[in-house]
N, C-alpha and C positions, 0 to 999 in steps of 0.2 A: 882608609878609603872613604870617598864623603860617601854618603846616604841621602835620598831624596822621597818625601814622602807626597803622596795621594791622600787625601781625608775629606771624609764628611764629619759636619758639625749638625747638630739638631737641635732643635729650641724644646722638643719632649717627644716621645714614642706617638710616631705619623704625624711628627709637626714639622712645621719649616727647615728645609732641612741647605746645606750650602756645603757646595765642592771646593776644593782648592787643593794646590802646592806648594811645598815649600823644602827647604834643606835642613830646619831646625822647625821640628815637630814642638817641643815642648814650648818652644819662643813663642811660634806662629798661635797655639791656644791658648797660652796665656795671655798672649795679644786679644783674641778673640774672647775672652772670659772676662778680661779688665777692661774691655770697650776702650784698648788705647788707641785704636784710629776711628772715628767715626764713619759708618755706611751700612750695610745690609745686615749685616750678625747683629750688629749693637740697634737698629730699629728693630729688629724681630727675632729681639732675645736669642739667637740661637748660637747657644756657648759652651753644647756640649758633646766632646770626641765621642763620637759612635763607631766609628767604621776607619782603617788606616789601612794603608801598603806602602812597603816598601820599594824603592828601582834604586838599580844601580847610577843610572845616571840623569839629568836634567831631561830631555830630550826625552826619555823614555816616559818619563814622569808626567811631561808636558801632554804628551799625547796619550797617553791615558786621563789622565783629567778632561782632557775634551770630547774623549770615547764616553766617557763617563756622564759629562755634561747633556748630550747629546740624546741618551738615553730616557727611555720611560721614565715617572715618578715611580709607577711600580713596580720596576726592574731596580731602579735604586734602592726600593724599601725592602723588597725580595733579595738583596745582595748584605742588605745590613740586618735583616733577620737570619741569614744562613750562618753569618759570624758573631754576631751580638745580640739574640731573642732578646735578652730582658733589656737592650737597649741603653747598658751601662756606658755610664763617661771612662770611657778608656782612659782616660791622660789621668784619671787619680793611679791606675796600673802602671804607666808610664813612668809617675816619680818617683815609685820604689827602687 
């Protein structure tokens, strides 16, 4: 069954921080971490997983990201302190 992920990236604890989606979580960071497209992550360093969800589907996914989007900076920052205080890069947890 595919898997569709939600994620915020962050350039450091209360710094720039970027929403996105995608179907392959580890592709999509390491994307973001190796600056292999140029645009917003790769000008403002921000390369690392803080915050992920899972959705069953596209569609769901979709529109959570834009709930997301939409939202305060500090409902955002209040969402990735409730699951990640010290602010670690999830995706080194990921590759295990």
């Amino acid at each position: 069954m595919r898997q569709y992920y939600v994620y915020i990236l962050a350039s450091g604890r209360n710094g720039t921080i970027y929403t996105g989606v995608t179907n392959d979580i580890l592709r999509r960071v390491y994307e973001h971490k190796t600056e292999a497209m140029r645009g917003f992550t790769s000008r403002y360093g921000v390369k690392r997983l803080v915050w992920f969800e899972v959705h069953p589907s596209i569609s769901h996914a979709i529109q959570r990201e834009k709930n997301l989007k939409h939202w305060s900076r500090a409902w955002k920052l209040a969402l990735i302190e409730e699951a990640n205080p010290g602010w670690r890069d999830l995706y080194e947890d990921l590759m295990r």
